[in-house]
C-alpha positions, 0 to 999 in steps of 0.5 A, spaced: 500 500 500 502 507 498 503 512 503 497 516 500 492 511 501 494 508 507 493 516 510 486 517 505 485 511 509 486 513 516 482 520 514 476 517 511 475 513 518 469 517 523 472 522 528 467 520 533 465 515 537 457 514 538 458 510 544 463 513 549 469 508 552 476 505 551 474 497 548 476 499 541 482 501 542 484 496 548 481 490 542 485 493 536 491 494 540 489 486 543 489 483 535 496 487 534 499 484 539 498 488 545 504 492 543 503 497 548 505 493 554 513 492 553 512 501 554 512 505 560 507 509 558 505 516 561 498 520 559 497 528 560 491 529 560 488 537 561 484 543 559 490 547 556 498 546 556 498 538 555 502 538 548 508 543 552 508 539 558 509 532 553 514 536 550 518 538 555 517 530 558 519 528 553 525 533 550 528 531 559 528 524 559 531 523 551 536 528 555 537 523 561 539 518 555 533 515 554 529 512 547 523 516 547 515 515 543 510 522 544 504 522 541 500 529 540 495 532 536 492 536 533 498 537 528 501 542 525 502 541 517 504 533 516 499 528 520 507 524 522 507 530 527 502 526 531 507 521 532 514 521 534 521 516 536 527 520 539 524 527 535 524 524 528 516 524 525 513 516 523 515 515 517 510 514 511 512 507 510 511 505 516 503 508 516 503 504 510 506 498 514 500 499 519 494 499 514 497 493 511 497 489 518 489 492 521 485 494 514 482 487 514 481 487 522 478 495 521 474 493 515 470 487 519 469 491 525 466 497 520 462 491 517 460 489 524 458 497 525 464 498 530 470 502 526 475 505 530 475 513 529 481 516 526 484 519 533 483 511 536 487 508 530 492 513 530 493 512 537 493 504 536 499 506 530 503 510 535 503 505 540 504 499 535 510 503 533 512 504 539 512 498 541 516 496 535 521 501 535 523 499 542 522 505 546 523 506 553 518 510 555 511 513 551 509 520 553 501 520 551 497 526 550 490 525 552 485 528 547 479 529 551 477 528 558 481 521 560 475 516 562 474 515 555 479 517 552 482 512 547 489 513 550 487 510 557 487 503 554 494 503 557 495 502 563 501 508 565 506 508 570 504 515 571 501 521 569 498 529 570 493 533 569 495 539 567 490 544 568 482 544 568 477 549 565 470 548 562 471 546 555 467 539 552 462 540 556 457 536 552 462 530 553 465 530 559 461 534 564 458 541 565 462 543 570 469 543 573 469 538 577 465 534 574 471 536 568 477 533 573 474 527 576 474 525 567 480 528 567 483 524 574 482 516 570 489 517 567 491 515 574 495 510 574 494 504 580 501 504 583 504 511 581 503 519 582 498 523 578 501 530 578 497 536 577 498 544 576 490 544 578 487 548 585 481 548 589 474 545 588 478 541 581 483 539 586 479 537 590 475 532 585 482 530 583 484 527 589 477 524 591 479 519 584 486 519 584 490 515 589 498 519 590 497 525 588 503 530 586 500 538 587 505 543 582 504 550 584 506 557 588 507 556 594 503 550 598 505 545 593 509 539 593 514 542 588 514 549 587 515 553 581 517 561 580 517 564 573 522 568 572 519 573 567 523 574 559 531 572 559 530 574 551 524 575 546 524 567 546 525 564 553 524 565 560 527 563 567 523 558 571 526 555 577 522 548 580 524 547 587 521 540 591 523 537 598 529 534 596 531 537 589 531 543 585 533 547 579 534 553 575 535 554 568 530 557 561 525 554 557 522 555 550 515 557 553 514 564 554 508 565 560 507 564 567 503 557 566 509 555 562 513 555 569 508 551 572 508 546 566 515 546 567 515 544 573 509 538 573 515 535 567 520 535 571 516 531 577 514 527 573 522 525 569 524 524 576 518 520 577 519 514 571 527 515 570 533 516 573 535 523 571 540 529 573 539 536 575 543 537 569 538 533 565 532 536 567 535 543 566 537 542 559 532 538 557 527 544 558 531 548 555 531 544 549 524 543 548 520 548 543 514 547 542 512 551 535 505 555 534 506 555 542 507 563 543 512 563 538 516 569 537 518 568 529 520 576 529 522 582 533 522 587 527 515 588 527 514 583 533 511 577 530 507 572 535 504 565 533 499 562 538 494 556 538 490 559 542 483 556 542 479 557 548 478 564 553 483 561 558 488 560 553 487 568 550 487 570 556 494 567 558 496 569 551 495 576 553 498 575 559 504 573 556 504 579 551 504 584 555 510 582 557 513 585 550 513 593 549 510 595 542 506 600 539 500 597 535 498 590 535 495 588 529 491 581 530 490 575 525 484 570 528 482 564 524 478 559 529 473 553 530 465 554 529 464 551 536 469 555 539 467 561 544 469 566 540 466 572 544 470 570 551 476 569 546 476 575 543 474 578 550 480 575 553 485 578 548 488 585 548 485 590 544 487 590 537 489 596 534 486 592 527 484 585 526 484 582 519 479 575 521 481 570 516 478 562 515 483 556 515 482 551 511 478 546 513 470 545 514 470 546 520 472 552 520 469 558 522 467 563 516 471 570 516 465 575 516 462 571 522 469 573 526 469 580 523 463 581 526 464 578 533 471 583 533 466 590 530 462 588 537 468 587 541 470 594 539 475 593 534 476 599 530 479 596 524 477 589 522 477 587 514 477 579 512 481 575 507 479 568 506 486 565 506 491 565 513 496 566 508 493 573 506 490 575 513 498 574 515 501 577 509 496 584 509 498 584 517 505 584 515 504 589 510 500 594 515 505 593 521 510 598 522 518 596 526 515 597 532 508 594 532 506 588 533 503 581 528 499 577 533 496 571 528 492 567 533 485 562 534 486 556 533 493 551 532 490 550 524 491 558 523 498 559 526 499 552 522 497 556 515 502 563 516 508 558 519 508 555 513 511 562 510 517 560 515 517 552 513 515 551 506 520 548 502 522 548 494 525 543 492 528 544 485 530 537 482 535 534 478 533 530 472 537 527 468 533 521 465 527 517 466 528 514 472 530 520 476 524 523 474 519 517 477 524 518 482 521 525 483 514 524 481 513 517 486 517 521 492 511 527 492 505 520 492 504 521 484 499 515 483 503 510 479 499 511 473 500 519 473 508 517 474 508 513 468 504 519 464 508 525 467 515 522 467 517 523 460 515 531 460 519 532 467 524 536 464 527 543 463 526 545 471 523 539 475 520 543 483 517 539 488 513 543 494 507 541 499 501 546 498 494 547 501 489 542 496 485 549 493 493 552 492 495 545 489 489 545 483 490 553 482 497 552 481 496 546 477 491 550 472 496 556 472 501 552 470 498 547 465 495 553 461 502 556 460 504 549 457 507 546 464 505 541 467 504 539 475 502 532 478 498 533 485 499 527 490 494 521 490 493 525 498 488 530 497 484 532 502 482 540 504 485 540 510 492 536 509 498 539 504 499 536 498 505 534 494 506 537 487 511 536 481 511 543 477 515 542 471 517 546 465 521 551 462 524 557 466 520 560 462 513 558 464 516 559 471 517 565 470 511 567 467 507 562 472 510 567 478 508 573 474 500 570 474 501 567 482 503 574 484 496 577 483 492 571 486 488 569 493 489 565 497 497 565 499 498 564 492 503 570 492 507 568 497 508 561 494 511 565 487 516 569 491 518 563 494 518 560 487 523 566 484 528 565 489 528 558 488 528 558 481 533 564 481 527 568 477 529 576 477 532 576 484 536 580 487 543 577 488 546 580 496 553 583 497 558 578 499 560 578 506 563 571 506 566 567 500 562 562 499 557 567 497 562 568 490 563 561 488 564 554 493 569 556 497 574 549 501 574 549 509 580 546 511 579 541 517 585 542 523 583 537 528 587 538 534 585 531 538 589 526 539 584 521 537 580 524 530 577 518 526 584 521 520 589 524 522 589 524 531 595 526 534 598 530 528 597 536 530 595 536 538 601 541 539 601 548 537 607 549 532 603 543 528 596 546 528 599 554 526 604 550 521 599 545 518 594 551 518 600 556 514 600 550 510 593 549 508 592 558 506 598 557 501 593 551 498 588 556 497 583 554 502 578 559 504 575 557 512 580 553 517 576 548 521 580 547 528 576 542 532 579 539 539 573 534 541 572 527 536 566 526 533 568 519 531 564 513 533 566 511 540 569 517 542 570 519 549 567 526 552 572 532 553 570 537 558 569 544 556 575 546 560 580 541 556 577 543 549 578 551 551 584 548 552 586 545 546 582 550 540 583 557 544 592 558 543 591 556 536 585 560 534 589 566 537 595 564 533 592 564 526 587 570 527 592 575 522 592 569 517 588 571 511 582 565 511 576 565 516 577 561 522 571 557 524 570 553 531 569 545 530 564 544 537 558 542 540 559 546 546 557 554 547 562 556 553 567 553 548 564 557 541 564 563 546 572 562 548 573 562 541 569 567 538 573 572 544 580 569 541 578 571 534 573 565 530 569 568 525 564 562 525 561 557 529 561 549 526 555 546 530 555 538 528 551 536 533 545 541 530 544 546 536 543 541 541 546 546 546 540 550 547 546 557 548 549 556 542 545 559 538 545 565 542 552 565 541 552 566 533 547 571 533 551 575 539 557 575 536 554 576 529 557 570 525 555 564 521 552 557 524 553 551 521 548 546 522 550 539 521 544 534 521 546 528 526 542 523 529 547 521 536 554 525 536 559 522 536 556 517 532 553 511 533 555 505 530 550 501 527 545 505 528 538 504 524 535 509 522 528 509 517 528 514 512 522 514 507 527 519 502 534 521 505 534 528 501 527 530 504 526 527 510 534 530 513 530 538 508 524 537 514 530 536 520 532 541 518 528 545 517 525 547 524 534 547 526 535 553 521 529 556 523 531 556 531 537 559 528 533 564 525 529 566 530 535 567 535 537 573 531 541 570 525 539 572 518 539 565 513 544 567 509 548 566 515 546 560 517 550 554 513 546 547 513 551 541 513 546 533 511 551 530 515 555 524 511 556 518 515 551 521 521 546 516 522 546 515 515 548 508 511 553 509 506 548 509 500 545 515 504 550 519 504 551 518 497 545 519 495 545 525 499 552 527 496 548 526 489 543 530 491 545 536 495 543 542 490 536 540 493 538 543 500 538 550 497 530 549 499 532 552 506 535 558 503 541 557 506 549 555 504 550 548 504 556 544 506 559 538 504 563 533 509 565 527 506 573 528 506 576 520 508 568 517 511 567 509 511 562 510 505 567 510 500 568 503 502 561 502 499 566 503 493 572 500 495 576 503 498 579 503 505 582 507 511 588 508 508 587 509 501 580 514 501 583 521 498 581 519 490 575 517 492 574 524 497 577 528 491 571 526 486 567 527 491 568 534 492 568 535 484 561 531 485 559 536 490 561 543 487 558 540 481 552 540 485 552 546 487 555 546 495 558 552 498 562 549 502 567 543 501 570 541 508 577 537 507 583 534 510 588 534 504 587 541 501 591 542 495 587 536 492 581 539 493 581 546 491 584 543 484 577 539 484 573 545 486 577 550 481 577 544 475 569 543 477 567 551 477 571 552 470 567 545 467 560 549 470 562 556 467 568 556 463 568 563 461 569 565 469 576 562 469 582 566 466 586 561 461 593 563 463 591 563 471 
């Protein structure tokens, strides 16, 4: 079965239960095995802040060591979101595995008149892959209430409830206590329920539940402080209990992120073996998109999903923490929502453009409008698409205003995806890479075999809203183009679409999309810098802005994988560096910590040790200086020593180190890595290794971004050899021009990896192979090459650039 109809599958299934209970669930995870049994299992239940507290949970024990499952909903732009292993979204073939294994049993309990709804059959795929992946731990957040909730099939070790306000009165009770005793079935039989509640919800939660952990201000077990804004995105939290206590900051701005914190916290310590200093690096690592997330200071830009009065209210809480002049707000939100309290609960606008998101049910635009005129909004217009409301917001707002898009989690969905959408511009030979193209969007296998031989001239790949796809595709089809739209197709779902034609049909395709509704303007921006149609070239500030520029590795170490021990003293690294600048390269890599399998920790104070006394010695050579680290007090050292940029191979692991660049104003290197050092043997599942490391990606370059650094600045690296299989590394190798989907430089670092004993060479005899290699990458159109042997590398750079624009290069140079 293909991914499309496995999802189409999954989608078509009802939403709801005519019968409340948690039997459907508890016998499709029975006729799979009962999966769910070798996992310890936590469930969040509550009105709001269930999803950050499940994030937090789950980001500290992956901290303290731990494989770690989560499942959450709503998502935001791919249902795979839903569900988690280790931080990497469930992979298409595994949906389409699951719906191989259960669509007999779903259609004969649907024949019987019982089909599982959507939300029990996917909760039964997120334990089924739970299960098989082996994780240890599985955070589950309840959909609604906690009696009935498909996710008390489980039996946890332990549990919350965040916090309890009337919402879903028509299911779980009409008043809040009746509420939280729904809420308190998540109790475990022999563990703790850990609440942020208080009074009379309190007190109907200890009536049903046996130990019960209270989070809180004072009078609590364990007492949490918000320490108000550190920066424009995190905030200082500190979480004191009997015996422990911590301090540190988180992604989450807002006084109830404290107490979310600090009901995460309890519940680690609770189910794992965990360090202050995990607890204390896990929360800061722990974003949450479209949760008061701030994508902009310049105007302030805000994106927040909340749905209900209580979380407008908290919203406006944490807004007013910022100092701005005008606040011009973006709403989209569900028909059976409360729109007037939530309207009552947020600032006063200064204007509203009330917009609709695309789905059914959604509330239509004019209605809001009119609830805003009511609430004495001054300036209220509408638009139909999010895109459009945001972009009109955008477009109004002074440097010192304020854009808050907010409503709903589907709203902020739509307008974050001006920051995610990627794309891909597709390298097409022959036949086979374009099947490759059309069967990686989902194409149905008749469309590939009728589309493939026209895929030609510029091949572009993107994922769009349905009404966006078919608008594009008869744009594009009366220019002469073609497109091919997945076989996912749902109003609510992005869409994968394959544009092919010639630059000129791109060119006046993007003209046409530039004057219509419903986001398609933004989408042809997108489109002119992807394609390179009529866009404005920057001034250069690094070299390899003008052509691919070589990055010269200087491993001050006494155990890299190449070349350890060889320059671990002082006159060794500055002469082999001396050595590499008369070679021609561009940027000198000094690294002092191995990231080779197996390699043992170095602390902060012996890499200082190691890279600060050779990083002072080379600042007068003429070639940038970069630090190869993974630890911000060690970019920091070197930064003051004189580096010009920061090489992170770990991907911002360390939450200060984007910080670092962004205060220092230097470029960041992100490297797409699994575990580092590296893992051997790690088996990791990649539907299509290009795309899916683009997606991981894509959130590491925007947390850069919202720190302060501009995309020029911010140089992403797939990760050769990182968790990938020889025959991934070089399909990435082949196919690395696609990485400038992100808008950002891209790097190659290949130089002396094992995957080239995928083609025979070993050790000791893998220079050739690196050298074609790096003509193979800046063919590609890599930015930056980084290498061991220099003078044979920058003679493949400069061969492959003059093969690609031989009037560029002087004949007698």
């Amino acid at each position: 079965m293909e991914y499309h109809e496995a999802a189409n599958f999954l989608f078509d299934l009802r939403r709801f239960r005519p019968r409340p209970g948690t039997e459907s669930t508890a016998e499709f995870l029975a006729h799979l095995g009962s999966p769910h049994e070798r996992v310890d299992c936590v469930q969040i239940a509550g009105s709001n802040g269930k999803g950050s507290t499940a994030r937090m949970l789950e980001r500290t024990l992956r901290e303290a060591g731990l494989s770690v499952g989560i499942y959450t909903s709503p998502h935001l732009e791919d249902v795979r979101e839903r569900i988690r292993v280790d931080g990497r979204k469930i992979p298409r073939s595994a949906i389409a595995e699951f719906v191989d294994v259960a669509h007999e049993y779903v259609v004969g309990k649907a024949a019987d008149g019982e089909p599982p709804t959507f939300f029990e059959a996917m909760t039964t795929l997120a334990l089924w892959h739970f299960g098989r992946e082996g994780v240890d731990v599985a955070v589950l957040e309840v959909g609604i209430g906690g009696r009935y909730d498909a996710t008390s099939a489980v039996d946890p070790v332990a549990s919350a409830v965040t916090s309890v306000s009337l919402e879903h009165t028509e299911v779980i009770g009409e008043t809040v206590e009746e509420i939280a005793r729904d809420k308190a079935q998540v109790a475990p039989e022999d563990g703790p329920l850990v609440t942020g509640t208080s009074g009379a919800a309190l007190e109907a939660i200890r009536d049903e539940a046996g130990e019960v952990v209270t989070v809180g201000e004072d009078g609590t077990d364990v007492r949490v402080a918000y320490g108000g804004r550190t920066n424009h995105t995190e905030a200082a939290v500190s979480i004191e209990g009997d015996d422990w206590g911590l301090e540190t900051q988180i992604p989450l701005l807002g006084e109830h992120q404290a107490e979310n914190a600090g009901i995460a916290a309890t519940l680690a310590r609770a189910v794992a073996d965990v360090s202050r200093t995990d607890l204390e690096r896990g929360l800061r690592n722990a974003h949450w998109p479209g949760r008061f997330e701030v994508m902009d200071t310049e105007p302030l830009v805000v994106l927040d999903g909340a749905h209900n009065p209580d979380a407008c209210e908290r919203l406006a809480e944490t807004l007013s923490t910022f100092e701005y002049d005008d606040l011009h707000l973006v709403f989209g939100a569900m028909h059976e929502k409360d729109h007037a309290e939530m309207a009552r609960a947020l600032p006063t606008p200064d204007s509203v453009v009330a917009c609709k998101p695309n789905l059914e049910r959604a509330e239509d635009q004019d209605t809001l409008a009119t609830v805003f005129e009511r609430e004495g909004a001054d300036h209220v217009s509408t638009q139909s698409a999010v895109q459009d409301a945001f972009a009109s917001a955008l477009e109004t707002a002074d440097t010192d205003d304020c854009v808050l898009v907010t409503g709903s989690l589907f709203a902020v969905a739509e307008a974050r995806s001006r920051y995610t959408r990627t794309d891909v511009s597709k390298r097409i030979r022959d036949l086979e890479d374009a099947r490759e193209a059309l069967e990686g969007a989902n194409v149905a296998e008749n469309g590939v075999v009728r589309m493939r031989g026209k895929a030609v001239h510029r091949v572009v790949k993107t994922s769009l809203q349905y009404r966006q796809a078919t608008t594009l595709k008869q744009e594009l089809l009366s220019l002469g183009g073609e497109c091919a739209l997945s076989g996912f197709r749902r109003e609510d779902e992005p869409v994968d679409a394959v544009m092919m034609g010639t630059l000129s049909q791109f060119t006046r395709l993007v003209e046409t999309l530039e004057a219509q509704p419903h986001g398609l303007a933004q989408i042809a921006r997108e489109l002119r810098e992807t394609l390179g149609i009529q866009v404005n070239t920057p001034t250069p500030r690094y070299p390899w802005q003008e052509r691919t520029a070589v990055m010269g590795i200087l491993n001050v170490t006494p155990d890299s994988f190449h070349d350890g021990g060889e320059y671990d003293a002082l006159e060794d690294a500055v002469s082999r560096a001396e050595a590499m600048v008369d070679a021609g390269v561009d940027v000198l890599d000094v690294g002092g910590e191995s990231t080779r399998p197996g390699a043992d920790p170095v602390s902060v104070e012996a890499e200082i040790d190691r890279v600060v006394p050779v990083i002072d010695r080379l600042a007068d050579l003429d070639a940038l200086v970069s630090v190869d680290t993974r630890k911000a007090a060690v970019a920091r050292a070197a930064l003051e020593a004189g580096a010009d940029v920061v090489n992170d191979v770990s991907g911002l692991e360390d939450p200060e180190m984007r910080f670092v660049a962004a205060e220092y104003d230097v470029p960041l290197i992100l490297m797409h890595s699994i575990d580092t050092p590296v893992v051997p043997d790690r088996d990791v599942a990649y539907d299509d290794v290009v795309e899916d490391v683009i997606d991981d990606l894509t959130e590491r370059v925007l947390l850069a971004e919202k720190a302060g650094l501009d995309r020029e600045q911010i140089v992403v690296d797939p990760g050769l050899g990182f968790g990938k299989a020889a025959s991934e590394s070089f399909e990435l190798l082949g196919r690395v021009d696609e990485f400038h989907a992100l808008g950002c430089p891209v790097l190659v670092g290949h130089s002396h990896k094992s995957m080239f004993e995928h083609v025979g060479y070993g050790p000791d005899d893998r220079t050739a192979a690196t050298v074609a290699a790096t003509a193979l990458a800046a063919d590609r159109g890599a930015d930056v090459i980084r290498v061991h042997d220099v003078p044979e590398n920058v003679a493949a750079v400069r061969t492959a650039l003059a093969a690609r624009a031989p009037e560029t290069f002087d004949e007698r140079a």
